[in-house]
Backbone as ProteinMPNN parsed JSONL, in Angstrom:
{"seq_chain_A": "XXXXXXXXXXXXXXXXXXXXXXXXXXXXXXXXXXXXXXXXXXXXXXXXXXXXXXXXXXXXXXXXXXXXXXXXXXXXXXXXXXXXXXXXXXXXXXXXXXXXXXXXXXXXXXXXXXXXXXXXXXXXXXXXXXXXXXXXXXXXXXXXXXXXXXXXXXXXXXXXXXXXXXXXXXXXXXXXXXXXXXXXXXXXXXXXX", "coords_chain_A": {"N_chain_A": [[98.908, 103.987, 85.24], [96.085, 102.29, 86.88], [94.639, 103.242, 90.006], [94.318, 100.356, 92.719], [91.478, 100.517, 94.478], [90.959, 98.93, 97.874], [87.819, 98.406, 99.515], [85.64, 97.962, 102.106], [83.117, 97.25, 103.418], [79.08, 97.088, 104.236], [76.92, 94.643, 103.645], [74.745, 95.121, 104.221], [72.026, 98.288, 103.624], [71.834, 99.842, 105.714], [69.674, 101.969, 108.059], [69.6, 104.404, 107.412], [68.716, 106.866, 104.169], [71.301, 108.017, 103.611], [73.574, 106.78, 103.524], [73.659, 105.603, 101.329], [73.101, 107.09, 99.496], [75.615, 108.79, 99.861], [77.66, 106.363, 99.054], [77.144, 106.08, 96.467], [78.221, 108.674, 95.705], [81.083, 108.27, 96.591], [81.646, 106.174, 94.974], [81.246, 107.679, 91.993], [83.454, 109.94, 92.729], [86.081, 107.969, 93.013], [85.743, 106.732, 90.347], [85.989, 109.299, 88.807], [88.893, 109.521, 89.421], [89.885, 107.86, 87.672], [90.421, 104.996, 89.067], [89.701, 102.08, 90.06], [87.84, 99.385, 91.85], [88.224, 97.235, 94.726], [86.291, 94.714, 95.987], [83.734, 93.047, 98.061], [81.99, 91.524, 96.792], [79.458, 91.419, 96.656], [76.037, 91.853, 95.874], [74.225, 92.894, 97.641], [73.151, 95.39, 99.832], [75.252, 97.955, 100.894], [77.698, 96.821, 99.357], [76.849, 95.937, 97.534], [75.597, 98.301, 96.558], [77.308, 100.362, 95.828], [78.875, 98.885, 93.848], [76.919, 98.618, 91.812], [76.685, 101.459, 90.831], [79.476, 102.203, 90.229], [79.557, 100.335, 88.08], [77.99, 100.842, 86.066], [79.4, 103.763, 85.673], [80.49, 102.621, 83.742], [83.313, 101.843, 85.117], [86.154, 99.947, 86.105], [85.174, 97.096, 88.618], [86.38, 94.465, 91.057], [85.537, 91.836, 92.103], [85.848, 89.703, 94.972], [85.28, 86.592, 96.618], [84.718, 83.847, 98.818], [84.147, 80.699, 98.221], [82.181, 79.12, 99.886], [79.586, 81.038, 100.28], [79.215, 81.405, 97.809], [76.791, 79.715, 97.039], [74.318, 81.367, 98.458], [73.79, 82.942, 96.884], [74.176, 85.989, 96.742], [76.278, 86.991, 95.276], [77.654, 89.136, 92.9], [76.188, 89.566, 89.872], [77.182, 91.249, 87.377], [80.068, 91.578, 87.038], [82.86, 92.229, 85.663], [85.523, 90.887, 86.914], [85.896, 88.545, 88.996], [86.968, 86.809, 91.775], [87.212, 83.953, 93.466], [87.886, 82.442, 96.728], [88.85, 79.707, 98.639], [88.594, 80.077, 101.307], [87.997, 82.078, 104.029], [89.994, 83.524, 105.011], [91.97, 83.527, 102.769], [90.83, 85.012, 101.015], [90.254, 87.736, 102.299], [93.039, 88.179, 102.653], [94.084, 88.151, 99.455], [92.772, 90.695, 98.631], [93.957, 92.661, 100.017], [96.51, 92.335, 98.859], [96.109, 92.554, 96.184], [95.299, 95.052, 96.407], [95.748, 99.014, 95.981], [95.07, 101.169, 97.963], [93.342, 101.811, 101.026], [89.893, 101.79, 101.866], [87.061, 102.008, 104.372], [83.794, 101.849, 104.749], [80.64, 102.008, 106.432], [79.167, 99.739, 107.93], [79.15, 96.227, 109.181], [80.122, 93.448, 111.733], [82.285, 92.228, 109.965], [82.988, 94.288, 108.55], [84.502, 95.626, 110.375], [86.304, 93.953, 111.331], [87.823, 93.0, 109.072], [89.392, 96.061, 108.882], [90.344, 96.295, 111.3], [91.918, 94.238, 110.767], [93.794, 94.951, 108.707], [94.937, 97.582, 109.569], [96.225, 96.773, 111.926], [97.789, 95.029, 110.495], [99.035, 97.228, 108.632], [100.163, 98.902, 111.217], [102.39, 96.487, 112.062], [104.044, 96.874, 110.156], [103.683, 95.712, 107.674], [102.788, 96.939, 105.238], [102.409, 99.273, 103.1], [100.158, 101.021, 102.579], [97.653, 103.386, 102.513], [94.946, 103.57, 104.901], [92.028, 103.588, 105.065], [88.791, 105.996, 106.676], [86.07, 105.974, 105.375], [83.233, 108.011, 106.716], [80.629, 108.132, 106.733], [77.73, 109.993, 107.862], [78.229, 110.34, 110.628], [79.192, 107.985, 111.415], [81.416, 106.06, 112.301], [82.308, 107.687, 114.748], [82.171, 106.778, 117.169], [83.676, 104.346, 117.465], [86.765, 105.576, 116.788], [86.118, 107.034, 119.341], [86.549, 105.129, 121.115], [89.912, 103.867, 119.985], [90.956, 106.123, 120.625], [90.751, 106.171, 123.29], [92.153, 103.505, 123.283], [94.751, 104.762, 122.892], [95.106, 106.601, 124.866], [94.844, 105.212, 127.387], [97.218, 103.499, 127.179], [97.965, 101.447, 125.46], [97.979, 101.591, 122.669], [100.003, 103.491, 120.423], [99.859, 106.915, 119.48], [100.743, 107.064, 116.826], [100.094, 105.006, 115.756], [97.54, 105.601, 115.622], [97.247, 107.94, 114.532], [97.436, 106.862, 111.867], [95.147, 106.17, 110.697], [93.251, 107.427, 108.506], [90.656, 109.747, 108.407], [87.386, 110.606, 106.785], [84.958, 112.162, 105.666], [83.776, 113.466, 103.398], [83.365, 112.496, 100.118], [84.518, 113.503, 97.93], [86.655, 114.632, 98.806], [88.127, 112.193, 100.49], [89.073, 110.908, 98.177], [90.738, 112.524, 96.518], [92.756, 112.844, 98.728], [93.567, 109.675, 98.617], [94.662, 109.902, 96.578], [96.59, 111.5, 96.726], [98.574, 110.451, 98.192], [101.424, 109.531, 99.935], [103.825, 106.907, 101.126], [104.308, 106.389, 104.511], [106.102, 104.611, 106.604], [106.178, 102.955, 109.519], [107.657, 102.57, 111.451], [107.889, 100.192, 113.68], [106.835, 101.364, 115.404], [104.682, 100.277, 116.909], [105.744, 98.735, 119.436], [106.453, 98.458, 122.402], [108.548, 99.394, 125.034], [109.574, 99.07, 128.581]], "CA_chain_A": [[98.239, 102.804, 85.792], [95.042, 103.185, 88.027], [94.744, 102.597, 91.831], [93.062, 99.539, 93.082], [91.115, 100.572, 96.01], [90.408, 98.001, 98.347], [86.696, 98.95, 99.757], [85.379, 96.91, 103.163], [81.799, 97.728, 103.505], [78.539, 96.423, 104.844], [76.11, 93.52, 103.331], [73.351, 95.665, 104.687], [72.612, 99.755, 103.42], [71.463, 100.757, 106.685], [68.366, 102.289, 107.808], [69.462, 105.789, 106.891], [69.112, 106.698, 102.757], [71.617, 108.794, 103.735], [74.746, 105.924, 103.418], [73.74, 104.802, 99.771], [73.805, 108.026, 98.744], [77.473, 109.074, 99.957], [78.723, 105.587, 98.308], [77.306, 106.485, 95.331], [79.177, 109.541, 95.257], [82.607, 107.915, 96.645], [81.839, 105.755, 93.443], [81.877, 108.229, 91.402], [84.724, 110.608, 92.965], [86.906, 107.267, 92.341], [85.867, 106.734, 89.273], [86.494, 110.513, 88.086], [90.28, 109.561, 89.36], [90.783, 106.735, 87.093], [89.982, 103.869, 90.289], [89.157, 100.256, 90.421], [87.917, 98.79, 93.504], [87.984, 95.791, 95.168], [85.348, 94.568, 97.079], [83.324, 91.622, 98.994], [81.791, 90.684, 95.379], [78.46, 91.173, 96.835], [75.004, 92.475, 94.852], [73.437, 93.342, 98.25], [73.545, 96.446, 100.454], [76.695, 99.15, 100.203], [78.762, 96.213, 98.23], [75.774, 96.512, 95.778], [75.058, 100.044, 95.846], [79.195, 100.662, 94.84], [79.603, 98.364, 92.739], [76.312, 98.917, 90.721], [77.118, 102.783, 90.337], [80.749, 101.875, 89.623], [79.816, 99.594, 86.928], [77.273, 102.129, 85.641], [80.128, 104.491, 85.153], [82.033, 102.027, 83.484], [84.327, 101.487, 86.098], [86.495, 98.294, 86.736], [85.097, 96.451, 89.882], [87.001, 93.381, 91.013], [84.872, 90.978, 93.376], [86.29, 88.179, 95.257], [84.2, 85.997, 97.663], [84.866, 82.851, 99.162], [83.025, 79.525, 98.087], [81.165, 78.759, 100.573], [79.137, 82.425, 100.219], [78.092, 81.186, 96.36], [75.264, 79.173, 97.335], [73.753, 81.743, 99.192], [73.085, 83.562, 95.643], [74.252, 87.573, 97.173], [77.61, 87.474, 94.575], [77.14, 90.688, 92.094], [76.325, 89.067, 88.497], [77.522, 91.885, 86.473], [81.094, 92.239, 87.47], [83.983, 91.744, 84.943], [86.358, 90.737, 87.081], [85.794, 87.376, 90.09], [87.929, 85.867, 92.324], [86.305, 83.109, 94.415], [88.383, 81.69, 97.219], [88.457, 78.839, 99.447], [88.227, 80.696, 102.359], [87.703, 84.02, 104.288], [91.119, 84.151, 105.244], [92.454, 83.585, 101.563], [90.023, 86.082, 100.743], [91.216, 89.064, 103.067], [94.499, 88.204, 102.239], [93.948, 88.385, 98.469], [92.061, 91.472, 98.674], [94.967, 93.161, 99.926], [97.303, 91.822, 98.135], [95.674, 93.052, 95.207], [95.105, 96.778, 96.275], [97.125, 100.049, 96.634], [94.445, 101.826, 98.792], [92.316, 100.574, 101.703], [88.734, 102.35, 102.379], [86.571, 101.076, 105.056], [82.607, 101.566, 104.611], [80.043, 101.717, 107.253], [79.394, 98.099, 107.772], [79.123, 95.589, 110.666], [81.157, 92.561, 112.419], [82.911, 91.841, 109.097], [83.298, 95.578, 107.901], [85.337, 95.998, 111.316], [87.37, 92.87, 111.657], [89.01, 93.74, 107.539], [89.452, 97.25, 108.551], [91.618, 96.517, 112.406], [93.514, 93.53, 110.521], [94.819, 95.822, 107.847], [95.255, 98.258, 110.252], [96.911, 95.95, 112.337], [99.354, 94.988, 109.479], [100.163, 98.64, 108.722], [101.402, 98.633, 112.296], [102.929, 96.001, 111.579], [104.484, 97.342, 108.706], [103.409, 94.495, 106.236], [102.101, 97.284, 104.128], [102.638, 100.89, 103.304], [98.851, 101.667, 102.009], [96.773, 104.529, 103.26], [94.094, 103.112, 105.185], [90.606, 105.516, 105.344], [87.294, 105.126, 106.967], [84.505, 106.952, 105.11], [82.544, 108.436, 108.135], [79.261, 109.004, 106.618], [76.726, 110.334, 108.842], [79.572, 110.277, 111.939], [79.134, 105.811, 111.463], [82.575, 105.389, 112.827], [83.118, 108.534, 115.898], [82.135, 105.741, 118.34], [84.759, 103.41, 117.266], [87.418, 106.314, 116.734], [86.696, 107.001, 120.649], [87.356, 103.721, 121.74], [90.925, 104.233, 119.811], [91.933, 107.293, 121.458], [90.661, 105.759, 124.687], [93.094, 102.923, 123.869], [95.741, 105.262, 123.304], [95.153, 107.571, 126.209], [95.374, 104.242, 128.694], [98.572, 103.344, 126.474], [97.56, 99.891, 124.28], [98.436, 102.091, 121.276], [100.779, 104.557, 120.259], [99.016, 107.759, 119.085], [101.169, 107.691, 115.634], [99.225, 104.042, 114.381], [96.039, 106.06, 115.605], [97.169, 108.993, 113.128], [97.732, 106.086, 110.321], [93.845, 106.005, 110.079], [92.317, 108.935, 107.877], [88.846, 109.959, 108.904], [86.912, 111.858, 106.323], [83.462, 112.501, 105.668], [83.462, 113.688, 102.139], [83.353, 111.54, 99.209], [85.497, 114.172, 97.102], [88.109, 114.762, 99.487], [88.958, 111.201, 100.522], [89.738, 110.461, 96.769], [91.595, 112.943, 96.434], [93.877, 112.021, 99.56], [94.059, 108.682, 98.527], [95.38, 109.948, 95.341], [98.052, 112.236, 96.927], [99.452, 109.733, 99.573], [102.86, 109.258, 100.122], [104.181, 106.03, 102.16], [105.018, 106.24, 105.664], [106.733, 103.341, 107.182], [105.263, 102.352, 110.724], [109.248, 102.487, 112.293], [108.155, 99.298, 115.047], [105.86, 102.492, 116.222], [103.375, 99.34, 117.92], [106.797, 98.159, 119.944], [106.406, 99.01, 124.089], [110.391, 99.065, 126.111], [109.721, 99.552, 129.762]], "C_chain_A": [[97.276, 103.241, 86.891], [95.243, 102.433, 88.927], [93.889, 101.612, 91.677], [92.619, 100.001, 94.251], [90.395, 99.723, 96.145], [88.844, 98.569, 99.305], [85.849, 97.827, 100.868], [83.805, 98.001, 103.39], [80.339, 96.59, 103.704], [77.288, 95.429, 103.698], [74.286, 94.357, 103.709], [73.099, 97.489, 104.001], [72.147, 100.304, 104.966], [70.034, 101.414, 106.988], [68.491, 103.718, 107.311], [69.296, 106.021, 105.494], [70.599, 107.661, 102.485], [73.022, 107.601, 103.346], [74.954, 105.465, 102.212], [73.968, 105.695, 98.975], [75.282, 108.787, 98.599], [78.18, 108.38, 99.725], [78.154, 105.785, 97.114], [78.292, 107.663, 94.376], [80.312, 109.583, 95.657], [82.541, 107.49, 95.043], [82.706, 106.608, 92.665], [82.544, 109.387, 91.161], [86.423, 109.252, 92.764], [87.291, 106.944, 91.315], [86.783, 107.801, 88.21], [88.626, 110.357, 88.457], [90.556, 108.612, 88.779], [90.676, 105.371, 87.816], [90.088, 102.678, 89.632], [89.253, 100.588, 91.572], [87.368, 97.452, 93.193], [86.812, 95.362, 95.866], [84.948, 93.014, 97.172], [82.564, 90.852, 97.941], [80.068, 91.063, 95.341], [77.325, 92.219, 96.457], [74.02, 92.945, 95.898], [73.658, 94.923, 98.955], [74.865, 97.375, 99.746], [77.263, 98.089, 99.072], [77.838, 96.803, 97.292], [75.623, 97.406, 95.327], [76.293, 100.537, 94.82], [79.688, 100.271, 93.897], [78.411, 98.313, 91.327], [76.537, 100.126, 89.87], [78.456, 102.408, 89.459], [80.867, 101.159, 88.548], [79.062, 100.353, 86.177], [78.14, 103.17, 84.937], [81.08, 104.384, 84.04], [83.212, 101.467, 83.97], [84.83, 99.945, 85.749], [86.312, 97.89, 87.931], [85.943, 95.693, 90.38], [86.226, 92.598, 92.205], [85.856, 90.12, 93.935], [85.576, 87.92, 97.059], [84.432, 84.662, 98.16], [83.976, 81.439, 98.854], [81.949, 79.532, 98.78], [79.791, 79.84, 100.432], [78.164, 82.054, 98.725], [76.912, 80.951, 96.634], [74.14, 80.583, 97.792], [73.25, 83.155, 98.531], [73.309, 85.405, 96.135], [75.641, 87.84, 95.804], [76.996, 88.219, 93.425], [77.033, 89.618, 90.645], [77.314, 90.023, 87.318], [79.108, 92.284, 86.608], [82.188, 91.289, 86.514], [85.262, 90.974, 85.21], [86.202, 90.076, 88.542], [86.576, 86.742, 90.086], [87.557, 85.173, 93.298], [88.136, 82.151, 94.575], [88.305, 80.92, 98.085], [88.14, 79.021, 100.774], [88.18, 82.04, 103.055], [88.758, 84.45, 104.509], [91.856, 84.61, 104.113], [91.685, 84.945, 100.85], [90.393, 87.649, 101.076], [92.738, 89.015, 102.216], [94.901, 88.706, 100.375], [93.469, 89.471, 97.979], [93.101, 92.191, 98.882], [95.97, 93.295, 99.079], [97.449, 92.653, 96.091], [95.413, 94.743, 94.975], [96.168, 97.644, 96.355], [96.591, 100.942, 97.273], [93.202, 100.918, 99.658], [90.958, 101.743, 102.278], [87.61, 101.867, 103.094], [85.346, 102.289, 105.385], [81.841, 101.513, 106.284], [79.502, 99.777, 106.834], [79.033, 97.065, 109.351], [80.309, 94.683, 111.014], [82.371, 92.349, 111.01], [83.973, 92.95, 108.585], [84.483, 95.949, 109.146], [86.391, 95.225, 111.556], [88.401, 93.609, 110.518], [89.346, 94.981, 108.228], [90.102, 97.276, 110.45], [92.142, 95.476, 111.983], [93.964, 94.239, 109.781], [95.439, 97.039, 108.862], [96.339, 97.973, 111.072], [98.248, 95.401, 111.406], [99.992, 95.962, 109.14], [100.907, 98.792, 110.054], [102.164, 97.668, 112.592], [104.063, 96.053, 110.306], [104.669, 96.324, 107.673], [102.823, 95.216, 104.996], [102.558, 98.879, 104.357], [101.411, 101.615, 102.577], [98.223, 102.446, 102.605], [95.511, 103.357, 103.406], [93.051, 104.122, 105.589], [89.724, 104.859, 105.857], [86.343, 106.204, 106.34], [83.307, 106.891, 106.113], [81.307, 109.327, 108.13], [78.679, 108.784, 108.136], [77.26, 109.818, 110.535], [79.435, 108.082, 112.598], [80.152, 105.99, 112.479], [83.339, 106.235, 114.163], [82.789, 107.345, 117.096], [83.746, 104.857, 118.393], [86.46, 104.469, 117.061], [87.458, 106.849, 118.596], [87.128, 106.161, 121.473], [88.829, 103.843, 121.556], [91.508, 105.03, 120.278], [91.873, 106.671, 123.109], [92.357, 104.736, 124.552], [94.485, 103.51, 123.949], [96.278, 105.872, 124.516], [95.045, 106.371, 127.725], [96.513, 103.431, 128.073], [99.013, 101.653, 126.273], [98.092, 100.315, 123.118], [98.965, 103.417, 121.194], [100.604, 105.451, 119.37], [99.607, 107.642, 117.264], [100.348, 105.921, 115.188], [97.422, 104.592, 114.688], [95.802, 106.908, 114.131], [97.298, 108.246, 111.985], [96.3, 106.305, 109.92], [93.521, 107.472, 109.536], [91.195, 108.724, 108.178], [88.302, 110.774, 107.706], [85.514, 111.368, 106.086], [82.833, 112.625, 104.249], [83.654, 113.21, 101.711], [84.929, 111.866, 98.719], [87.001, 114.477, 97.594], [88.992, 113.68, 100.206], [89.452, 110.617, 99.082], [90.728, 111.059, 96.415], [93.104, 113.024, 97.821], [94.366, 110.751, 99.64], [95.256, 108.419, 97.418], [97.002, 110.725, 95.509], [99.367, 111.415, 97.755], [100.551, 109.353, 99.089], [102.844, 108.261, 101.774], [104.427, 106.716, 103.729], [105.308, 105.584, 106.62], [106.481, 103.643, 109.054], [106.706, 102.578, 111.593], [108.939, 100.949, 113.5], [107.296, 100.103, 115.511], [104.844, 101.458, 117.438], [104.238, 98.427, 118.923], [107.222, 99.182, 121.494], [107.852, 98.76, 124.576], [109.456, 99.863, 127.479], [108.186, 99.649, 130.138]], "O_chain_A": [[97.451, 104.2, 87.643], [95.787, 101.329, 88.934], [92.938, 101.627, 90.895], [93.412, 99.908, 95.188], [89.483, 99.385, 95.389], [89.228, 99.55, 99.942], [85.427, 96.802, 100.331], [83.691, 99.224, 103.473], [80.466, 95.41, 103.375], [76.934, 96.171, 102.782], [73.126, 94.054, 103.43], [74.191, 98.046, 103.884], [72.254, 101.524, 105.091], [69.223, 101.357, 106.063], [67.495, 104.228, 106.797], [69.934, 105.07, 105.042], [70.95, 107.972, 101.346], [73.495, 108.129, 102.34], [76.028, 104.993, 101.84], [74.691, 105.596, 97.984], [75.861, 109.207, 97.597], [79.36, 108.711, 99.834], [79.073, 105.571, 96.323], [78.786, 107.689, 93.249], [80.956, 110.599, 95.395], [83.083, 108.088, 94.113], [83.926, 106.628, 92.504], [82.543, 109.971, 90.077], [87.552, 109.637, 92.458], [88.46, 106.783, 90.966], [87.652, 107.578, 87.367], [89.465, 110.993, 87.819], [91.623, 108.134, 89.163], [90.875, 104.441, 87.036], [90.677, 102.536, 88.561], [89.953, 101.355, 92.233], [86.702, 96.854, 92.348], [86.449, 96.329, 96.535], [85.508, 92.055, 96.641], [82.445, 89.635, 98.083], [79.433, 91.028, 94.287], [77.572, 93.404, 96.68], [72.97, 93.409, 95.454], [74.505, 95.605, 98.379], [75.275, 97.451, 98.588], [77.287, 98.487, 97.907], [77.945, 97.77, 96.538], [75.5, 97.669, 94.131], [76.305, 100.905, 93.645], [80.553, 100.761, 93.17], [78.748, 98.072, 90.168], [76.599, 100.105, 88.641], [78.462, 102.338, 88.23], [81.933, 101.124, 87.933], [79.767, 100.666, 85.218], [77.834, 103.527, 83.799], [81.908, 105.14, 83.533], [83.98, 100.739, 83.342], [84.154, 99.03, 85.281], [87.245, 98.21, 88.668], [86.961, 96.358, 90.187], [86.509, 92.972, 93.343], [86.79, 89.824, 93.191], [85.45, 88.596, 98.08], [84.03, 84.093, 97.145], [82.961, 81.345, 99.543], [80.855, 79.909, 98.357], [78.753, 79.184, 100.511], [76.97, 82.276, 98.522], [76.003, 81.775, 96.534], [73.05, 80.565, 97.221], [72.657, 84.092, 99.066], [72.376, 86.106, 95.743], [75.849, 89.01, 95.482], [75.872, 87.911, 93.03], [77.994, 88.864, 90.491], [78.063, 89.462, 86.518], [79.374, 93.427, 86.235], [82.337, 90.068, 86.57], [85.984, 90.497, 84.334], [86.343, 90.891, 89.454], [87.083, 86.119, 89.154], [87.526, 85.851, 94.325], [88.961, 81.658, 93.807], [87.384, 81.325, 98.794], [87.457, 78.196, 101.382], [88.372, 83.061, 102.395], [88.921, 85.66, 104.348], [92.377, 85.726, 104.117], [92.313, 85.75, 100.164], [90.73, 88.519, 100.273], [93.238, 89.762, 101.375], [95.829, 89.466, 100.098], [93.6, 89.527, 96.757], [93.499, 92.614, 97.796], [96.267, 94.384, 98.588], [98.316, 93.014, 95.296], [95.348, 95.43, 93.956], [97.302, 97.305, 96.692], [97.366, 101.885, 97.436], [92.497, 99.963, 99.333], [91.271, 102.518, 103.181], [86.954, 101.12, 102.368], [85.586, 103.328, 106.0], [82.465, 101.018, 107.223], [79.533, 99.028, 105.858], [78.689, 97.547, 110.43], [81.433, 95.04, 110.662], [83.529, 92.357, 111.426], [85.165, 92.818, 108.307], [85.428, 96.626, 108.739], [87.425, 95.736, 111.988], [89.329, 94.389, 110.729], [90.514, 94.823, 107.875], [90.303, 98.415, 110.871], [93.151, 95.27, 112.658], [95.118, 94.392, 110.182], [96.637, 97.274, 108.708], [97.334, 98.699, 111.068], [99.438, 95.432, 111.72], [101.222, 95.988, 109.176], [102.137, 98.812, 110.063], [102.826, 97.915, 113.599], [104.704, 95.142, 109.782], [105.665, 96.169, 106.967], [102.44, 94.627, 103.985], [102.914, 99.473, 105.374], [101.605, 102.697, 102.024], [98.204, 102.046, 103.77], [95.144, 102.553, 102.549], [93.179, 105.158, 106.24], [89.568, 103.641, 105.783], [85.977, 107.206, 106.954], [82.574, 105.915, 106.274], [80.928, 110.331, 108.735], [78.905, 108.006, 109.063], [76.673, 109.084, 111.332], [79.549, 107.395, 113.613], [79.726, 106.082, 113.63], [84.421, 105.895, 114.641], [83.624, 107.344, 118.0], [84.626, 104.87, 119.254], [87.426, 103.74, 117.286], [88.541, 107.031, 119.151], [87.924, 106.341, 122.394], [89.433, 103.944, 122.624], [92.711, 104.845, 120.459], [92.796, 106.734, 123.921], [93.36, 104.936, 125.237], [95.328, 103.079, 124.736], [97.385, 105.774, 125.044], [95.167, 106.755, 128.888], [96.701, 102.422, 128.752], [99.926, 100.954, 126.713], [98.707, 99.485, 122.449], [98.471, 104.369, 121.799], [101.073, 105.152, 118.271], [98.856, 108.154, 116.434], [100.07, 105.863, 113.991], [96.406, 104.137, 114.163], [94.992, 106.833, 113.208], [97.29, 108.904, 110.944], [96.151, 106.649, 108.748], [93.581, 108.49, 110.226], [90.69, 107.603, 108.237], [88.9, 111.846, 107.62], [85.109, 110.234, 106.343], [81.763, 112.125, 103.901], [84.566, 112.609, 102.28], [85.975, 111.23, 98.848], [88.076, 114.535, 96.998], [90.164, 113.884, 100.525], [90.344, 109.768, 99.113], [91.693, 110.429, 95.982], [94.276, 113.267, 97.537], [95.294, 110.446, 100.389], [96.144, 107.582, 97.257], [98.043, 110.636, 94.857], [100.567, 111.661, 97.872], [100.701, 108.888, 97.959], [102.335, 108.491, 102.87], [104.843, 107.874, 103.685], [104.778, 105.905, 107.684], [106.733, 104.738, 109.558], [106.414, 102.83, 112.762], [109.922, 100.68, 114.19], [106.669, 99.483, 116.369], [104.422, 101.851, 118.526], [103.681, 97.405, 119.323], [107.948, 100.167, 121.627], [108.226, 97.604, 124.38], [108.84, 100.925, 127.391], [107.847, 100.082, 131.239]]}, "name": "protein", "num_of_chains": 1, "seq": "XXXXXXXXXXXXXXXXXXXXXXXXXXXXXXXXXXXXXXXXXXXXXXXXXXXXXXXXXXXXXXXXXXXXXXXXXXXXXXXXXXXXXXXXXXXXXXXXXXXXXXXXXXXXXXXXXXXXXXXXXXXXXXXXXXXXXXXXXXXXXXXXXXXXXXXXXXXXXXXXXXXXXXXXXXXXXXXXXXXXXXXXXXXXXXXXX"}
């Protein structure tokens, strides 16, 4: 049975060409493992670039987008497999729900919220999924020093820092998504004293 990876990524490609080309070739390093992904449904920016390649390859996509979002004509036409829900929360939630890997995209306000609530639920332990950030062209070392900051003034406890994978390469986060083995959160986000 293949992985679903869940895939949080931006509505925009960026000004670099440098971001469309390293989701083209997550594409298809997922693909080559057998994949599906999930995504925001959408025919513009990264969603578009990923999920055009990915359907290109053949791949199974899976969109899902919230109503309200239709009108506003960005949902991917070519995708075999739509789930339109009533709202953004039902949406997140369903998105999960549906995956067994979580990969988080350069992106903006949206791409960051999905990608510290799942995060937030693995410390939580509502989930035992590897959560990744693909860190083209170093997108995400800003936001990775904020995290150590909050660890190192002690908001967070360095082991839900280590839950996040960082990688850079297409080829080598696929293949760590593919090797992962669970590891249960213990309460780890739970302060005494």
């Amino acid at each position: 049975m293949s992985k679903k990876i869940l895939i949080y990524c931006g509505s925009s490609k960026g000004h670099n060409p440098v971001y469309a080309e390293q989701v083209v070739k997550l594409a298809q390093a997922l693909h080559a493992h057998g994949c599906q992904v999930i995504f925001g449904a959408g025919s513009v920016g990264l969603m578009g670039v990923l999920a055009d390649e990915f359907l290109r390859l053949g791949g199974h996509a899976i969109g899902v987008i919230p109503q309200f979002m239709e009108p506003w004509e960005v949902k991917h036409k070519g995708l075999p497999e739509l789930h339109v829900t009533d709202t953004m929360h039902t949406r997140k939630a369903l998105m999960a729900d549906m995956a067994d890997s979580v990969i988080a995209m350069p992106g903006g306000f949206g791409t960051l919220d999905e990608l510290f609530e799942i995060l937030t639920w693995k410390q939580l332990d509502l989930h035992e999924m590897p959560v990744s950030v693909f860190n083209i062209n170093g997108y995400f070392d800003h936001q990775l020093k904020q995290i150590q900051h909050m660890v190192d003034e002690g908001f967070l406890k360095q082991p839900n820092m280590d839950a996040l994978q960082v990688e850079s390469d297409p080829e080598k986060l696929a293949d760590w998504i593919m090797a992962y083995e669970p590891e249960k959160m213990e309460k780890k986000w739970i302060y005494v004293g």
